[in-house]
TORDRENDO-654001 format. One line per 2 residues: number of its first residue (from 0); for each residue x, y, z of C-alpha. Coordinates in nm, 2 decimals, padded with zeros to 4 digits. Layout:
N
NUM = X,Y,Z  ... $
END
This chain:
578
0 = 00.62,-00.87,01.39  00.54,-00.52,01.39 $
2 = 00.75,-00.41,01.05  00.59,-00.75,00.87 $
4 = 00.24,-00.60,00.98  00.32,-00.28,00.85 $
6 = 00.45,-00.44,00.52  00.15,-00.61,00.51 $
8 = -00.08,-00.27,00.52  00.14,-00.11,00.28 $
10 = 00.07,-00.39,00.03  -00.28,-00.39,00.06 $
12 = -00.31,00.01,00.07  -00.10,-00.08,-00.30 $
14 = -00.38,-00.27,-00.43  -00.68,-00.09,-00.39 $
16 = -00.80,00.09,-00.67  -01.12,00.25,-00.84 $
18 = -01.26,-00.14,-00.86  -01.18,-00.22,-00.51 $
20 = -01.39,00.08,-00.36  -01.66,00.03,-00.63 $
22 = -01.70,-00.29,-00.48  -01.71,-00.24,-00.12 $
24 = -01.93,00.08,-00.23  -02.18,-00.16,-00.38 $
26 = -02.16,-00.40,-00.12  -02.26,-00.15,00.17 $
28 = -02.58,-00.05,-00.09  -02.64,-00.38,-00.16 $
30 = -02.68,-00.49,00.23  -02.90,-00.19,00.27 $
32 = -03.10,-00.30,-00.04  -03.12,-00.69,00.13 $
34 = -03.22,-00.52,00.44  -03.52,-00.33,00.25 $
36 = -03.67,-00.63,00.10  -03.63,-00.86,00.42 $
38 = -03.84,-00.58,00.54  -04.08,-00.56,00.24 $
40 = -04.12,-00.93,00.28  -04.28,-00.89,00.62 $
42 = -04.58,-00.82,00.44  -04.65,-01.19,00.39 $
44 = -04.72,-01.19,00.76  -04.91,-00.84,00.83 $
46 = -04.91,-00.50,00.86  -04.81,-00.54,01.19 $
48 = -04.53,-00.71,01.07  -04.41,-00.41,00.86 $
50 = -04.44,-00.17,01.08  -04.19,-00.36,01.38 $
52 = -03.94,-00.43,01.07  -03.95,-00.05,00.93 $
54 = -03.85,00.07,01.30  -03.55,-00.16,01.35 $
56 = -03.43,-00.06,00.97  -03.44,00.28,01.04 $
58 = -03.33,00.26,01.37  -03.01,00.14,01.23 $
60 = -02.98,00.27,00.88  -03.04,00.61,01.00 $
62 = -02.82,00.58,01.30  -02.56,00.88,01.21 $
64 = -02.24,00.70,01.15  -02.43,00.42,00.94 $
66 = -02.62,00.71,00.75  -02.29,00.88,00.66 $
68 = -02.14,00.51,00.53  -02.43,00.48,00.34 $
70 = -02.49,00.81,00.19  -02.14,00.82,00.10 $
72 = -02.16,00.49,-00.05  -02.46,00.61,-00.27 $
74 = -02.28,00.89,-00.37  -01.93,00.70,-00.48 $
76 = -02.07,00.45,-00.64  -02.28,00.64,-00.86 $
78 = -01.95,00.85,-00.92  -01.78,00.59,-01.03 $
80 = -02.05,00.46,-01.26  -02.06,00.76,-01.42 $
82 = -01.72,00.77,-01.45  -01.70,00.41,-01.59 $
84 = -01.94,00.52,-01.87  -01.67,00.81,-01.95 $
86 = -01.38,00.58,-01.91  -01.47,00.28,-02.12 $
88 = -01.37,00.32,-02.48  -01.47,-00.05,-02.55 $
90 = -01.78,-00.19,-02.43  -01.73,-00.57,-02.59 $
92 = -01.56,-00.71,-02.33  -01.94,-00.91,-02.24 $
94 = -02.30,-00.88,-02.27  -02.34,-00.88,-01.92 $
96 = -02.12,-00.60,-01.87  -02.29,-00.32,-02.05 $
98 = -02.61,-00.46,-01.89  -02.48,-00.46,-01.53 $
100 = -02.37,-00.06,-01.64  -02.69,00.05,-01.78 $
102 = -02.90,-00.10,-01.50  -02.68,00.04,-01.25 $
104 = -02.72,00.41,-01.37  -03.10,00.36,-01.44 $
106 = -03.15,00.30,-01.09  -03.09,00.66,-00.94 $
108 = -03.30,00.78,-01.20  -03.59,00.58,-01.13 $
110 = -03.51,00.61,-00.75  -03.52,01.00,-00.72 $
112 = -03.88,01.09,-00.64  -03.91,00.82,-00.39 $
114 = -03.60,00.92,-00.20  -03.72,01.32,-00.23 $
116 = -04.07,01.16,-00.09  -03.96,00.98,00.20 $
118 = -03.64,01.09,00.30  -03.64,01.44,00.21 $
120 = -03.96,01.50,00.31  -03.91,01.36,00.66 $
122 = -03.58,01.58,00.66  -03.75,01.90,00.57 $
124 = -04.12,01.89,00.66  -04.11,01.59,00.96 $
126 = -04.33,01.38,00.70  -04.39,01.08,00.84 $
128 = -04.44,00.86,00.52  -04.43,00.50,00.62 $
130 = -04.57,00.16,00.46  -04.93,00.27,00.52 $
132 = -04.89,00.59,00.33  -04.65,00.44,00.04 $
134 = -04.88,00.16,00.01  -05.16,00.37,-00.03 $
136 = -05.04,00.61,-00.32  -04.91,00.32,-00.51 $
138 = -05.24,00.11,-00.49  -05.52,00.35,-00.45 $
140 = -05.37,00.69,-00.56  -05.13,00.63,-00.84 $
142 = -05.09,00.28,-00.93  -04.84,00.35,-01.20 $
144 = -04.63,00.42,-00.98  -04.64,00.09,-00.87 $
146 = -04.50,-00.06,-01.14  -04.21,00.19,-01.14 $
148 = -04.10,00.09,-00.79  -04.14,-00.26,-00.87 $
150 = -03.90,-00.21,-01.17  -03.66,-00.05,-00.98 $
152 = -03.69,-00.29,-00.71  -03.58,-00.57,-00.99 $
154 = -03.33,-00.37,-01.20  -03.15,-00.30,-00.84 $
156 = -03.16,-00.61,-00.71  -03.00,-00.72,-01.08 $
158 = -02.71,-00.48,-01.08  -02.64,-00.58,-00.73 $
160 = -02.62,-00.96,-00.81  -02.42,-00.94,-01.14 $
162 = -02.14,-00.77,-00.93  -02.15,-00.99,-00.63 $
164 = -02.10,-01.25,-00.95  -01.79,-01.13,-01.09 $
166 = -01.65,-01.08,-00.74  -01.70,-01.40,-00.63 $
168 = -01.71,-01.65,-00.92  -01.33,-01.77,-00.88 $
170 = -01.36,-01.76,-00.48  -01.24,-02.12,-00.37 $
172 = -01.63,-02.10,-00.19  -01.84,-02.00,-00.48 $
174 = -01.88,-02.36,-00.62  -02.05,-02.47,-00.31 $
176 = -02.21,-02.21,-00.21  -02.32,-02.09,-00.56 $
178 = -02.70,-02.29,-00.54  -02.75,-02.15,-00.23 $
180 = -02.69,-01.78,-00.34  -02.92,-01.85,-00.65 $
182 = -03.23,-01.97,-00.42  -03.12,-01.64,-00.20 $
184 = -03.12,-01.39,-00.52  -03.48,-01.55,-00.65 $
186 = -03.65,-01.58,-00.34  -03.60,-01.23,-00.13 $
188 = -03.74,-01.05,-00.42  -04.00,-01.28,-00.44 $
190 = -04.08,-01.28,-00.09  -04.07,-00.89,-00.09 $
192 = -04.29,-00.82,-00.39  -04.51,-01.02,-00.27 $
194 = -04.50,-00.86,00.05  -04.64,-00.51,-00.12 $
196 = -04.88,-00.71,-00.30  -05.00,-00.83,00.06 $
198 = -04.93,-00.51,00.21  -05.15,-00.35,-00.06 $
200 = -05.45,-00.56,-00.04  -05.43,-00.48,00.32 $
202 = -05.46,-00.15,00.26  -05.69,-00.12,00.00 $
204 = -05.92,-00.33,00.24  -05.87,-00.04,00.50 $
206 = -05.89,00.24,00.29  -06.24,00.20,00.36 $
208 = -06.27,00.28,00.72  -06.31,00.64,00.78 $
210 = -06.12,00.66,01.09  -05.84,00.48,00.95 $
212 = -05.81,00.78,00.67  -05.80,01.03,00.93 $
214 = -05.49,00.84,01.12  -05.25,00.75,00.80 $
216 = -05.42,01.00,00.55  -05.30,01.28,00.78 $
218 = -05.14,01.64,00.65  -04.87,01.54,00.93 $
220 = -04.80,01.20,00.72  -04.86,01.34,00.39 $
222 = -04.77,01.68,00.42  -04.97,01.98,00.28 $
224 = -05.00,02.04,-00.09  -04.74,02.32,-00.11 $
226 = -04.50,02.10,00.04  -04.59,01.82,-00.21 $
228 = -04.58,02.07,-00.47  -04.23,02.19,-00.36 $
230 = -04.13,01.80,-00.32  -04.21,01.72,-00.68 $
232 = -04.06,02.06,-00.80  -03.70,01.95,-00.65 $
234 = -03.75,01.58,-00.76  -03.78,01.69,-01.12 $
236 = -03.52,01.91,-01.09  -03.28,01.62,-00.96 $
238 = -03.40,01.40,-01.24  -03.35,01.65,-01.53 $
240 = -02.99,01.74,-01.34  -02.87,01.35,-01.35 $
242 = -03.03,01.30,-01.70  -02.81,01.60,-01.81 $
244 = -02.50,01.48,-01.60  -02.54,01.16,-01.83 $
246 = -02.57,01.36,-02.17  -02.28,01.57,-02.08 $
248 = -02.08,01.22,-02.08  -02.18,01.10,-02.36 $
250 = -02.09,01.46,-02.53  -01.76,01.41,-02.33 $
252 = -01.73,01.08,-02.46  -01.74,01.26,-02.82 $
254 = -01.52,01.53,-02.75  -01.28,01.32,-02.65 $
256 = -01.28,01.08,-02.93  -01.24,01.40,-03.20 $
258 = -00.97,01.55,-02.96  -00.76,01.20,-03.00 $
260 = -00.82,01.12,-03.31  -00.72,01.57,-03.44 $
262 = -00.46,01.46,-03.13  -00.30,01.22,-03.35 $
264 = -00.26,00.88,-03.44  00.02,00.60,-03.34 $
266 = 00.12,00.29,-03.41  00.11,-00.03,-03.21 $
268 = 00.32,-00.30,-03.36  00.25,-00.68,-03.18 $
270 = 00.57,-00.85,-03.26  00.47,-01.09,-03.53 $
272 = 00.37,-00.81,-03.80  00.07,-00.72,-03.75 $
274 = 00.06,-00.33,-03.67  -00.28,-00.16,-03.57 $
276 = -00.33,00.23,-03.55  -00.52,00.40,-03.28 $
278 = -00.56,00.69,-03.10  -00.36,00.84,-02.84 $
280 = -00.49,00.79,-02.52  -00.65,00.37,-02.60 $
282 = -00.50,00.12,-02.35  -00.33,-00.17,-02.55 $
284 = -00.59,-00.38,-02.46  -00.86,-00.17,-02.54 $
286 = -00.67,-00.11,-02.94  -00.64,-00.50,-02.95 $
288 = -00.99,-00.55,-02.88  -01.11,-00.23,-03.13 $
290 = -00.94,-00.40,-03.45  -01.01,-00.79,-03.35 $
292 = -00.65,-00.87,-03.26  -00.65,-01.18,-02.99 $
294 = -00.53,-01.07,-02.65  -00.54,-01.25,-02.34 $
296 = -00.67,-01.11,-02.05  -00.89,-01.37,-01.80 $
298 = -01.04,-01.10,-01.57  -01.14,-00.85,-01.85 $
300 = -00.94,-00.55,-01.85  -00.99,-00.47,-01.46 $
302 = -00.65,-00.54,-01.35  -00.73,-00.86,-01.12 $
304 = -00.49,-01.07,-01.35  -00.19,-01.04,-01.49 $
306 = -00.26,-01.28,-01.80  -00.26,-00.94,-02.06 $
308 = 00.10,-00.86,-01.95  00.32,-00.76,-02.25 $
310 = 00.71,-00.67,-02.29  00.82,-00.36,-02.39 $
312 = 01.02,-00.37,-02.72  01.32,-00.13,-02.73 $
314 = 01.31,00.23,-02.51  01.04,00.23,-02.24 $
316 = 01.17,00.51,-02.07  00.89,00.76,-02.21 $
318 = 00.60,00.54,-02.09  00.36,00.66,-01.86 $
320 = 00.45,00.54,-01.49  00.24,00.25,-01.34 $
322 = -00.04,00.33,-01.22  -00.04,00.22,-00.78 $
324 = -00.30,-00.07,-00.90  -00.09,-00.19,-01.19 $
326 = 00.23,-00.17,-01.00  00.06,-00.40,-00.70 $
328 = -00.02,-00.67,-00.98  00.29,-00.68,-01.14 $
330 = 00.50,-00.70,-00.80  00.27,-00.90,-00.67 $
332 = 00.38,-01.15,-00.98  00.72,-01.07,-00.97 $
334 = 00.74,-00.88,-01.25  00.95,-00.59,-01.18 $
336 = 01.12,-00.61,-01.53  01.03,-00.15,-01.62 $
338 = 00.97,-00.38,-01.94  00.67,-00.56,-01.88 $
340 = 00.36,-00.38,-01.83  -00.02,-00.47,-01.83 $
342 = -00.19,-00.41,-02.11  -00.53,-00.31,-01.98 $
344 = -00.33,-00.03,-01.80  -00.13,00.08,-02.00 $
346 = -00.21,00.38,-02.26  00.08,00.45,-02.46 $
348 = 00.10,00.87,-02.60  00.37,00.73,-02.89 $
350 = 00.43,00.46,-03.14  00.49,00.14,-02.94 $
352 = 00.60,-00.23,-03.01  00.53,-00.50,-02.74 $
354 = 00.53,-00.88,-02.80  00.23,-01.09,-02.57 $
356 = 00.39,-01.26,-02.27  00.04,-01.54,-02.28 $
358 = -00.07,-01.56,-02.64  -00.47,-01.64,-02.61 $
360 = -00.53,-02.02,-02.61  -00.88,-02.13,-02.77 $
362 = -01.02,-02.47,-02.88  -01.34,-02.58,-02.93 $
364 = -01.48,-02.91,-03.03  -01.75,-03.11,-03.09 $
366 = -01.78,-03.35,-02.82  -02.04,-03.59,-03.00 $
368 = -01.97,-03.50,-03.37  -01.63,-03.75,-03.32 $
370 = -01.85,-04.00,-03.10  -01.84,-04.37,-03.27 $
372 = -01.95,-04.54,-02.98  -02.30,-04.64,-02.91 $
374 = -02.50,-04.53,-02.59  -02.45,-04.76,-02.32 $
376 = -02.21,-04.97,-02.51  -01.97,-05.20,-02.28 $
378 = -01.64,-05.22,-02.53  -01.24,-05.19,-02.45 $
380 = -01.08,-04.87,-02.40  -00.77,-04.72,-02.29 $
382 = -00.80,-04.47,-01.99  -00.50,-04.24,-01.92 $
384 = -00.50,-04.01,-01.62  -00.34,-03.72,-01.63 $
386 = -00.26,-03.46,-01.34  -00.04,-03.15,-01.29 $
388 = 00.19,-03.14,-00.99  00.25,-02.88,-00.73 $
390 = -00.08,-02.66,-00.88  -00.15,-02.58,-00.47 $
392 = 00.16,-02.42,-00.42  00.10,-02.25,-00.77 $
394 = -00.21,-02.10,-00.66  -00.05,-01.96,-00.31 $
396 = 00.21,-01.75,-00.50  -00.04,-01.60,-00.78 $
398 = -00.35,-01.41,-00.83  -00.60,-01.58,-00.89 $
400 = -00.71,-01.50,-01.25  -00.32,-01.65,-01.33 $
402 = -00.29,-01.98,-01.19  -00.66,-02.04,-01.39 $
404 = -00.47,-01.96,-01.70  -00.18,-02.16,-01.65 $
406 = -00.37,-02.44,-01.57  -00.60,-02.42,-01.91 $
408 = -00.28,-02.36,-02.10  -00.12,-02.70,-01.96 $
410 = -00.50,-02.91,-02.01  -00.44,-02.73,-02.34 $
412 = -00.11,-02.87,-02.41  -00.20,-03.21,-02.27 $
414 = -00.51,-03.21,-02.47  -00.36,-03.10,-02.78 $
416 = -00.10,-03.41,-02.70  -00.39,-03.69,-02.70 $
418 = -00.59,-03.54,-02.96  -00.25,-03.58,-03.21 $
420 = -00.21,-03.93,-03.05  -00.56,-03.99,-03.17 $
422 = -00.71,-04.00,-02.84  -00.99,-03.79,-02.69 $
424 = -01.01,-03.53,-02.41  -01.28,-03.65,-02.20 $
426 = -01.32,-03.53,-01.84  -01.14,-03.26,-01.70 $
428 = -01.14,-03.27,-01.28  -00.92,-02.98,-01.14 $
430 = -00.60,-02.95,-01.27  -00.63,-03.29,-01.41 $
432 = -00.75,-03.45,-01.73  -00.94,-03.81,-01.81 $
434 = -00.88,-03.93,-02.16  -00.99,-04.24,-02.39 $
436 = -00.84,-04.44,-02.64  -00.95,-04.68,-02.87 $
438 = -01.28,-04.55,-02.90  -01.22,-04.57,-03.32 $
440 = -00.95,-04.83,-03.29  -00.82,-05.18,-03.19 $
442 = -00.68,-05.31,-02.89  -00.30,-05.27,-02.98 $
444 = -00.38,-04.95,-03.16  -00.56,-04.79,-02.85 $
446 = -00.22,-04.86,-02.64  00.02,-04.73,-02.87 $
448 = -00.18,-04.45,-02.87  -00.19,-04.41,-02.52 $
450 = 00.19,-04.44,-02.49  00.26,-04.21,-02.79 $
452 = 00.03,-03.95,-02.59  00.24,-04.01,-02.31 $
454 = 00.53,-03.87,-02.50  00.39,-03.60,-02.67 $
456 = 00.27,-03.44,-02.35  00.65,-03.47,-02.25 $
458 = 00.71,-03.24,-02.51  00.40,-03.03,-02.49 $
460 = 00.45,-02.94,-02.13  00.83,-02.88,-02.22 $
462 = 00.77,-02.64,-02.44  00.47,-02.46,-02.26 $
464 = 00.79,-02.45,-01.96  00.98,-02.26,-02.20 $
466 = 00.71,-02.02,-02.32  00.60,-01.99,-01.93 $
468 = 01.04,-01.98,-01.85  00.98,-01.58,-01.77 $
470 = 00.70,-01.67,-01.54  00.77,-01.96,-01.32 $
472 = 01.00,-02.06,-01.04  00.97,-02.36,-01.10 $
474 = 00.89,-02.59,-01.46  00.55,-02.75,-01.45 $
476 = 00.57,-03.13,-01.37  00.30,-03.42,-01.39 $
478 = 00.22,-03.71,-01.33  00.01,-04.04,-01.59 $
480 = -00.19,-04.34,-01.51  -00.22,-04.55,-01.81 $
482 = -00.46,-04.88,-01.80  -00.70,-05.05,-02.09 $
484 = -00.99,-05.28,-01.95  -01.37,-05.35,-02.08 $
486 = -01.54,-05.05,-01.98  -01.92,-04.88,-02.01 $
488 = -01.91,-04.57,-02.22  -02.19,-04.36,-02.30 $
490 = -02.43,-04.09,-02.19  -02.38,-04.01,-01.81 $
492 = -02.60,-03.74,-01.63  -02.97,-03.55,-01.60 $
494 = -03.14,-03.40,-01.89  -02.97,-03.13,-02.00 $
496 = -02.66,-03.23,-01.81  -02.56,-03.54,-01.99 $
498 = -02.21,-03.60,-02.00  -02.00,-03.88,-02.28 $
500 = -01.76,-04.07,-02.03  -01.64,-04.41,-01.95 $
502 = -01.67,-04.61,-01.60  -01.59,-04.93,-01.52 $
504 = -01.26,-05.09,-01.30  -01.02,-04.97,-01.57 $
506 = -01.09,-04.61,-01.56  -01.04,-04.60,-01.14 $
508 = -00.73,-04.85,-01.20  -00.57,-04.54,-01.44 $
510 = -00.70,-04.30,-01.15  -00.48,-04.50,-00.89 $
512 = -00.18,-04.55,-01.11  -00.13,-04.15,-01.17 $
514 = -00.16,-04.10,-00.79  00.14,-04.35,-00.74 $
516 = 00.39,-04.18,-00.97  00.43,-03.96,-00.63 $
518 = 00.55,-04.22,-00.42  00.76,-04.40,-00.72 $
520 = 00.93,-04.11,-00.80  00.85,-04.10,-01.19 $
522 = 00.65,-03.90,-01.44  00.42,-04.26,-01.59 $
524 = 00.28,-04.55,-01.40  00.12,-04.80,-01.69 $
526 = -00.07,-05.12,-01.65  00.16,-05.43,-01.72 $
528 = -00.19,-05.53,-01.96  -00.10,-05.19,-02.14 $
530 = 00.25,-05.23,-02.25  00.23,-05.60,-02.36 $
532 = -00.09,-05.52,-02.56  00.09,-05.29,-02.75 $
534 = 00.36,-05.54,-02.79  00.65,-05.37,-02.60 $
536 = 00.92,-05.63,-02.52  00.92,-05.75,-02.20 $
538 = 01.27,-05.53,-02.06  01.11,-05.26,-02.22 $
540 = 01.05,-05.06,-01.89  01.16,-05.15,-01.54 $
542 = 00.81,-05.40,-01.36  00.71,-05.36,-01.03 $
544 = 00.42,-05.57,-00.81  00.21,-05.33,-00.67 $
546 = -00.11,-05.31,-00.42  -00.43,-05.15,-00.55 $
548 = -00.66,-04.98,-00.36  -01.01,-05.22,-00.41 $
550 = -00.84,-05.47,-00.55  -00.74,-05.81,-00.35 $
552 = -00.45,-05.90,-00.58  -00.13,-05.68,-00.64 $
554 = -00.09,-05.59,-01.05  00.25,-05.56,-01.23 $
556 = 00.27,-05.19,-01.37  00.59,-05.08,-01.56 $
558 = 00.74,-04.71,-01.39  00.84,-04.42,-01.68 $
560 = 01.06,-04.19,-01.51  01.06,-04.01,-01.86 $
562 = 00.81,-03.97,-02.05  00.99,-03.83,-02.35 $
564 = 01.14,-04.24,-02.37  00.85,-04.38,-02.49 $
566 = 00.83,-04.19,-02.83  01.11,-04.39,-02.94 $
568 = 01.00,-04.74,-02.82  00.64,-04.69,-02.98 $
570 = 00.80,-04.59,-03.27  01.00,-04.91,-03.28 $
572 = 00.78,-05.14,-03.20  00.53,-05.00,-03.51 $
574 = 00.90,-05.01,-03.77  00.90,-05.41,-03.64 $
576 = 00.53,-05.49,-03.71  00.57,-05.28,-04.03 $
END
């Protein structure tokens, strides 16, 4: 028990990198800045209200143990923000990337001369600068300031939930309890803003009583001019010392781009003959994404996945050593081939040929540009179900990031099997597909199609087992549910959510048949209706009588233990009517 725990530890110790503390960094500032405007929002209520909240957040934010946490958190994050604008030699990963990093470093900026204000001026002079004091310089004294806290307040509160985003997005919780985050990420800022905006008009309103002036307008709560002179002098100083920590990076940044480039060029050669040159010192990713060359990598270049993995052709013995983050992911696959190394970690100081372990997969279509049936139109279709087997225990030996791409590489293959059958991809649910036939075609022609399909995803799904051979333990298997029946198709949904599908008795009928090639032992389950339509003979396939779930009479269905038969026995059947 005791040496599994310690395994345990070890392994996790292994996987945390720079990300992992930026993260929990960001997540200690980001509770403090949650706390802030829960407070903020108390001035909805009253004034009253603000002051009871203010105590309790101090109280605990500037307890000594939380006030280290913090601080330190401050100070790492910003670090490492700093030190991601260094690192990154290529920003087009995505839009919201770049965005997330240029809000995040704006924010200290804009932040200083508050902090030197309140904090420091509390630390040094016993200021006591509360709400009524901050409310009053930004609405009476220097409204523009105002508008500066209110922009920081939003550009915060941005950067803050575009990285609780990427961190959660592929959580198994994030689908449900994604609409409830986005009501909590619009309405705290909401609620806090408008808090000042209450908390201002309350104070503009007793601005005007002398004897409140003399209690909050105090030189104990405001300090005396020297020491607001001497406050200013060492915010200024703190901004022009950030703004020229960020111009020395950028010079940095330029240094070290004409030290690579006098350092040397090599030569990166993919495999399939295309060859790209690059500077010493460029990740492979990074070179692949520089000169347009597909690369697959699922969580971006942050080594989360291991989808950008590539082998190592000829001597890898002069590579740099893995770093402890890369070395966690790639054990943590099973990859402990000194071969295959990620390609967002790895930055090669020679010439280098690799071949891509997952070759990008992209396909885009035009869902109603191939659409020939009418809105609401009630016409016969053949539904085929199609579902991977044993994706749980898939998931519970993988990251993440890689059982998401080995599930859209088999609903590629499986799509890329019906659309060549003639069929259409139409829903996909999980690791399973829903697709239509007949929608431009006959009867017969629909079920031929549907069985050819059948086939072809036999050898899709074998071949994607052999490309995948390196990677699984197991080969990928599945299960189909073929059944044609007068359906409804058209138009399903709300406004801009509208979705082309079928429903109707034959499209839960395929549903049930795919779920019984578990108990029947066999890879197809199709509709007795299905295989004489197409005009199979009769001892074509082995018939069994079988109950279906919301239906009162059993149904004949014919049982395909392999799929790969049917290729054969559609084409047949089309030499005969030929």
């Amino acid at each position: 028990m005791a040496s599994a725990s310690r395994e345990h530890l070890q392994e996790m110790v292994r996987g945390v990198g720079l990300r992992q503390v930026r993260l929990v960094s960001g997540a200690i500032m980001f509770a403090y800045l949650v706390s802030h405007f829960l407070n903020h929002a108390l001035g909805n209520i009253s004034m009253e209200a603000l002051a009871i909240g203010v105590h309790y957040h101090t109280e605990f934010w500037q307890f000594l143990p939380v006030a280290i946490v913090f601080y330190g958190a401050c100070l790492v994050h910003t670090a490492l923000g700093i030190w991601a604008l260094y690192q990154r030699r290529e920003f087009r990963w995505r839009a919201i990337e770049p965005l997330q990093l240029v809000l995040g470093l704006s924010v200290p900026m804009l932040i200083i001369v508050h902090i030197v204000g309140v904090r420091l001026g509390q630390t040094l002079f016993r200021q006591e600068k509360l709400y009524p004091q901050e409310l009053y310089t930004f609405f009476i004294a220097s409204p523009g300031r105002l508008w500066l806290m209110l922009a920081v307040l939003v550009i915060a509160w941005v950067h803050g939930c575009i990285g609780l985003y990427f961190w959660f997005r592929l959580r198994p919780f994030f689908k449900r309890a994604a609409p409830f985050l986005l009501a909590a990420a619009v309405l705290i800022p909401t609620l806090a803003m408008l808090g000042i905006y209450q908390g201002g008009r309350a104070t503009i309103a007793d601005a005007n009583d002398p004897a409140w002036r003399q209690q909050e307008l105090s030189v104990r709560n405001l300090g005396t001019a020297a020491e607001s002179e001497m406050l200013d002098t060492i915010a200024n100083g703190l901004t022009t010392g950030y703004l020229g920590l960020l111009g020395l990076v950028v010079l940095a940044r330029g240094a070290r781009t004409l030290l690579e480039r006098r350092g040397g060029m090599i030569a990166l050669s993919y495999g399939n003959g295309r060859t790209v040159r690059v500077p010493r010192g460029w990740s492979v990713l990074e070179a692949s994404l520089r000169n347009n060359v597909p690369h697959a990598s699922v969580c971006g270049g942050r080594a989360r996945c291991s989808t950008c993995r590539i082998r190592i052709v000829g001597d890898h013995a002069n590579l740099p050593e893995p770093s402890a983050r890369e070395a966690f992911v790639l054990h943590r696959v099973g990859s402990d081939d000194p071969s295959i190394r990620l390609a967002c970690q790895l930055r090669p100081t020679a010439d280098l040929t690799f071949f891509q372990l997952f070759l990008p997969h992209t396909m885009s279509a035009n869902a109603h540009a191939t659409n020939p049936a009418r809105i609401g139109q009630e016409r016969y279709l053949v539904s085929m179900f199609v579902d991977m087997r044993g994706s749980t225990q898939l998931a519970e030996k993988r990251l993440p990031f890689d059982t998401v791409f080995i599930v859209n590489r088999f609903l590629g293959a499986v799509s890329q099997a019906v659309l060549e059958a003639g069929g259409r991809p139409n829903q996909f649910i999980g690791d399973g597909m829903l697709a239509l036939f007949g929608l431009a075609t006959g009867r017969r022609e629909a079920c031929r199609q549907a069985l050819h399909a059948a086939a072809l995803i036999a050898s899709h799904v074998d071949d994607l087992n052999q490309f995948l051979s390196h990677d699984l333990r197991e080969p990928i298997r599945f299960g189909i549910g073929i059944h044609g029946g007068e359906v409804i198709v058209g138009d399903i949904g709300y406004r801009d959510h509208m979705v082309f599908t079928a429903l109707g008795d034959a499209v839960n009928v395929a549903a049930r048949l795919q779920d019984m090639t578990k108990v029947l032992a066999c890879e197809a389950v199709i509709s007795d209706e299905v295989r004489a339509t197409a005009g199979l003979a009769e001892d074509a396939l082995p018939a069994q009588e079988v109950a279906i779930r919301g239906r009162n009479q059993p149904m004949v269905v014919r049982t395909v233990e392999s799929t790969s038969t049917l290729s054969a026995l559609v084409a047949d059947q089309r030499a005969v009517a030929a």
